[in-house]
Backbone as a chain_set.jsonl record, in Angstrom:
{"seq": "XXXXXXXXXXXXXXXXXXXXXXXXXXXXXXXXXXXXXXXXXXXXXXXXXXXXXXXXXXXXXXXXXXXXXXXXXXXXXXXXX", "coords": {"N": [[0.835, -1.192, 0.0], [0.591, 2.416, -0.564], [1.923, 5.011, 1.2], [0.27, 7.49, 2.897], [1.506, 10.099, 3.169], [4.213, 12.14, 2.277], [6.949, 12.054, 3.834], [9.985, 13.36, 5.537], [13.585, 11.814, 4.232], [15.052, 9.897, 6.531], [18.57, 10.102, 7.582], [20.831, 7.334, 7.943], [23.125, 7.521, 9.041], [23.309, 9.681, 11.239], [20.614, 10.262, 11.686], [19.151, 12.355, 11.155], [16.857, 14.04, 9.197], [17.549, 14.151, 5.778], [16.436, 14.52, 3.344], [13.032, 15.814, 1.836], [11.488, 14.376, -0.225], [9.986, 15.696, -3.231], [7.351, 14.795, -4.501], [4.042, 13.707, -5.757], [1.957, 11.593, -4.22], [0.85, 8.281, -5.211], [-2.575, 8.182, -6.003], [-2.929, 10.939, -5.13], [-3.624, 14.191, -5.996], [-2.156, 15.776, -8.52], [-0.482, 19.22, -8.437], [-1.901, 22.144, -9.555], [-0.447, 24.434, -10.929], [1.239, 22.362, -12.067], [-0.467, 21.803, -14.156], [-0.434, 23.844, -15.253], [1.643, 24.394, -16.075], [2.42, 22.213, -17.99], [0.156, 22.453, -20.354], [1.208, 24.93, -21.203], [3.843, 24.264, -22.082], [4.557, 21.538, -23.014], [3.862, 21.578, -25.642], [5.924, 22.377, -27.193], [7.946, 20.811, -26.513], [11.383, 18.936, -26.742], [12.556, 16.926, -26.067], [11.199, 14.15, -23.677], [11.38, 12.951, -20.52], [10.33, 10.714, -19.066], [10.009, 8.893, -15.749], [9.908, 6.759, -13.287], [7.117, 5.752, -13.415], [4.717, 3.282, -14.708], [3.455, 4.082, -16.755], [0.759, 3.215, -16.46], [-1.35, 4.487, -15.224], [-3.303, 7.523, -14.645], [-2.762, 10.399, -14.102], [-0.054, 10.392, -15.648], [-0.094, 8.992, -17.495], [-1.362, 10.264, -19.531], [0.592, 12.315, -20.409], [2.568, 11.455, -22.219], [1.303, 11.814, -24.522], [0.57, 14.685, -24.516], [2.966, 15.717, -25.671], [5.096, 17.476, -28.232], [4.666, 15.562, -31.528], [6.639, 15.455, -32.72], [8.8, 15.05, -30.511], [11.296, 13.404, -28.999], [10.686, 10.324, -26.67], [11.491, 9.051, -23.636], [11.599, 6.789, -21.328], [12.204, 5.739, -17.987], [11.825, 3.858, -16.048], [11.76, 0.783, -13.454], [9.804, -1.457, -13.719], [8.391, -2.984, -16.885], [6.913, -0.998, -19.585]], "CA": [[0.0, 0.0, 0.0], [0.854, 3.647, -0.6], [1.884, 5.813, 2.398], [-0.763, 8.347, 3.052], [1.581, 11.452, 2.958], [5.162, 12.133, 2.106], [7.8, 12.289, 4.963], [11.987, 13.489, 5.041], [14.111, 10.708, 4.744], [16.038, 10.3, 7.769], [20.107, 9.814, 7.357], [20.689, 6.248, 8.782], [24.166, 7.562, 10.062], [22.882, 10.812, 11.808], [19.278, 10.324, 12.307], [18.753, 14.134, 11.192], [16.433, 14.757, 7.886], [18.075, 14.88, 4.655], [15.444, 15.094, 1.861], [12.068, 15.346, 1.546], [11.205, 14.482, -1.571], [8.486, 16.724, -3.991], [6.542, 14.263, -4.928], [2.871, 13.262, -5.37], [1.988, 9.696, -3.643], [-0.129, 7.392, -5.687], [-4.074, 8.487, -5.282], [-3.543, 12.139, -4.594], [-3.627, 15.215, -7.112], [-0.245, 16.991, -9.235], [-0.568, 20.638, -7.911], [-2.142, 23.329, -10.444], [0.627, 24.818, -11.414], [2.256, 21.397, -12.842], [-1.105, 21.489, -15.189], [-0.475, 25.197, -16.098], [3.128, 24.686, -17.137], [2.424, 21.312, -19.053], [-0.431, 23.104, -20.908], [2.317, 25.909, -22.04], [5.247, 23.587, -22.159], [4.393, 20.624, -23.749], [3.671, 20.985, -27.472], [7.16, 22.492, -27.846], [8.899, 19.871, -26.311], [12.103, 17.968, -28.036], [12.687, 15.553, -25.264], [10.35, 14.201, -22.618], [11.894, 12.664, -19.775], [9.237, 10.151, -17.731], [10.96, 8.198, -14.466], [9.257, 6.352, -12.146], [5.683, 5.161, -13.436], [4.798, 2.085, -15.569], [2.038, 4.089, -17.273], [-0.454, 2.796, -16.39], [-2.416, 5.389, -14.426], [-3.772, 8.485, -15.078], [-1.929, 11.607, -15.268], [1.218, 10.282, -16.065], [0.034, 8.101, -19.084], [-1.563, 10.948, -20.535], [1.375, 12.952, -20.522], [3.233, 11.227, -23.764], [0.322, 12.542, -25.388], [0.665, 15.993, -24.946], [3.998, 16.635, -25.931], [5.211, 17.261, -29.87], [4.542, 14.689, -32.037], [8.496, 14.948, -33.046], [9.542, 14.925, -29.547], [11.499, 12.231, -28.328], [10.471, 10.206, -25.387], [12.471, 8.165, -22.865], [10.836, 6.323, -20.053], [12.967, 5.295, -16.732], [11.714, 2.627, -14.725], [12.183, -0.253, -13.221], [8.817, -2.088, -14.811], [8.12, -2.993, -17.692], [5.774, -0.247, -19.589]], "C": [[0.876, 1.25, 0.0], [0.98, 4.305, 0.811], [0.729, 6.854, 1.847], [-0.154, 9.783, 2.514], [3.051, 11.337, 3.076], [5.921, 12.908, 3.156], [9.444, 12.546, 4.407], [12.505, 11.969, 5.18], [15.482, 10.595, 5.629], [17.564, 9.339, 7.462], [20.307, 8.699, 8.271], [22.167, 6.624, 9.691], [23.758, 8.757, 11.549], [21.423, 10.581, 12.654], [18.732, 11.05, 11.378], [18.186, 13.59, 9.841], [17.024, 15.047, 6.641], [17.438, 15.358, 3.531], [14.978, 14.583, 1.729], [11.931, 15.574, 0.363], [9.887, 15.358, -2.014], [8.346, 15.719, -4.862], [5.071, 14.196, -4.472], [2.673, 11.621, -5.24], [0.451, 9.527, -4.54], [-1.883, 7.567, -4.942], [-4.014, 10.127, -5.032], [-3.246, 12.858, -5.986], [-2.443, 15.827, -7.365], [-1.342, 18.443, -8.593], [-1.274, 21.383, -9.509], [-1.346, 23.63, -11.238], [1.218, 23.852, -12.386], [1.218, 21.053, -14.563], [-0.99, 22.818, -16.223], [0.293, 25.291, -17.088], [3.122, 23.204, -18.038], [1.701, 21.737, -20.003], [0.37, 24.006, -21.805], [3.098, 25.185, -22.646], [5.523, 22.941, -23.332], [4.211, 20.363, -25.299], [4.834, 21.816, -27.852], [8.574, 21.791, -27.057], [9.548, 18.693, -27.15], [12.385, 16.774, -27.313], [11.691, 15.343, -23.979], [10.925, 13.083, -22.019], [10.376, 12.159, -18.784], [10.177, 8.97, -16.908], [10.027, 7.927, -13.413], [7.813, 5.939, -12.118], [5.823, 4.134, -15.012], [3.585, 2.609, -16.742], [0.697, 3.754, -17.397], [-1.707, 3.352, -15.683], [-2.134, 6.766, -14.909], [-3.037, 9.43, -13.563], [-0.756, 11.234, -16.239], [0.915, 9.476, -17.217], [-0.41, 8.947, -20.335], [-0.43, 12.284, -21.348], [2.47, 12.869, -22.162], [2.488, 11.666, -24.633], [0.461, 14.27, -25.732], [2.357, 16.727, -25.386], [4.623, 16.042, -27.84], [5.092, 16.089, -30.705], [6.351, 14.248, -32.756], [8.971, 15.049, -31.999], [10.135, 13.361, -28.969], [11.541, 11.819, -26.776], [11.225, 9.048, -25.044], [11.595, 7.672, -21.45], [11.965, 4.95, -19.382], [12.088, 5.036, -15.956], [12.017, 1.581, -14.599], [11.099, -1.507, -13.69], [8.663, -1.934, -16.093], [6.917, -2.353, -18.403], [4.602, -1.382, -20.498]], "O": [[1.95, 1.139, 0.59], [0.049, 4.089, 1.587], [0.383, 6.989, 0.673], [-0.772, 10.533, 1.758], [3.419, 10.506, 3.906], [5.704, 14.094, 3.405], [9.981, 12.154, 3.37], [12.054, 11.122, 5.952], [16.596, 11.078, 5.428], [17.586, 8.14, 7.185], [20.004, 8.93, 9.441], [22.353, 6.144, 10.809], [24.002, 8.458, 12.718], [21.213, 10.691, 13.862], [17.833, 10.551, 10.701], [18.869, 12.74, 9.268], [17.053, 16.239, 6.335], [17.75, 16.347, 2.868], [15.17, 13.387, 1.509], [12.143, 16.652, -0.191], [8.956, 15.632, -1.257], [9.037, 15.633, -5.877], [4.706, 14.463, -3.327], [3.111, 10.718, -5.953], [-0.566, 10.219, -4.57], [-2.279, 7.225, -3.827], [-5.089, 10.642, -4.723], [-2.732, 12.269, -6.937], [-1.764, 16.364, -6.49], [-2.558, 18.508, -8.413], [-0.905, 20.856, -10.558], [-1.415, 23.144, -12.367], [1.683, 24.285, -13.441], [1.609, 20.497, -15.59], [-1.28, 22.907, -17.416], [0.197, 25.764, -18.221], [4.013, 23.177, -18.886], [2.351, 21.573, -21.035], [0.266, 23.907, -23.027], [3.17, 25.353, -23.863], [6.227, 23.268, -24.287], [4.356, 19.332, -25.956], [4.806, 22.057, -29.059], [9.755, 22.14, -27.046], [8.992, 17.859, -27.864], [12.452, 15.684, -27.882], [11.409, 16.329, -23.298], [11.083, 12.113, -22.76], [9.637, 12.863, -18.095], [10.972, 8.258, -17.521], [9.451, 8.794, -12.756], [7.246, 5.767, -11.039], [6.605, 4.194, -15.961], [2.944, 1.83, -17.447], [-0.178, 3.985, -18.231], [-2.804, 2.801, -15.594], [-1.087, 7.149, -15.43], [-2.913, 9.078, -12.39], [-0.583, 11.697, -17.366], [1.863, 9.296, -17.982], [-0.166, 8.749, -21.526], [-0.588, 12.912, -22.395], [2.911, 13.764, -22.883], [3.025, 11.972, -25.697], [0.455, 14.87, -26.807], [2.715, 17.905, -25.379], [4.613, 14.956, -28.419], [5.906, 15.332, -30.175], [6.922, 13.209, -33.089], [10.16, 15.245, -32.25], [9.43, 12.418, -28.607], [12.078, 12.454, -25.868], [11.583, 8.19, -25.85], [11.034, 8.477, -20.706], [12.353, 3.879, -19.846], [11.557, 5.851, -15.202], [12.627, 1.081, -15.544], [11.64, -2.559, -14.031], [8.774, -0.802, -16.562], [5.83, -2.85, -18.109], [3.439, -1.035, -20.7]]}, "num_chains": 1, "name": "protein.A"}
């Protein structure tokens, strides 16, 4: 299951906080903003860079969609899309 809400990740030598990640966890909403600047962005993009989803859920699958039809895309993960 999905954590509920995104926490720092704590330095196993220290303890202390090193970096919380900016991400959205599986089930909740991308921010506004990330729909404003894909809206602008996207149909003059030459490379699109996706990392970390298998496509298979909605936003992120619709995303190869909106960007140039000559843009080249690259998808980083560890599943198979």
């Amino acid at each position: 299951t999905a954590p509920v809400e995104s926490k720092p990740i704590v330095c196993e030598s220290c303890q202390k906080p090193t970096v919380k990640p900016t991400t959205v966890l599986f089930g909740r909403n991308l921010p506004e903003e990330f729909w404003v600047h894909a809206e602008a962005d996207m149909p003059s993009t030459d490379l699109l860079l996706i990392a970390g989803t298998s496509l298979v859920v909605s936003p992120a699958n619709s995303l190869v969609y909106r960007a140039s039809e000559s843009a080249a895309r690259v998808l980083i993960n560890r599943e198979a899309a």
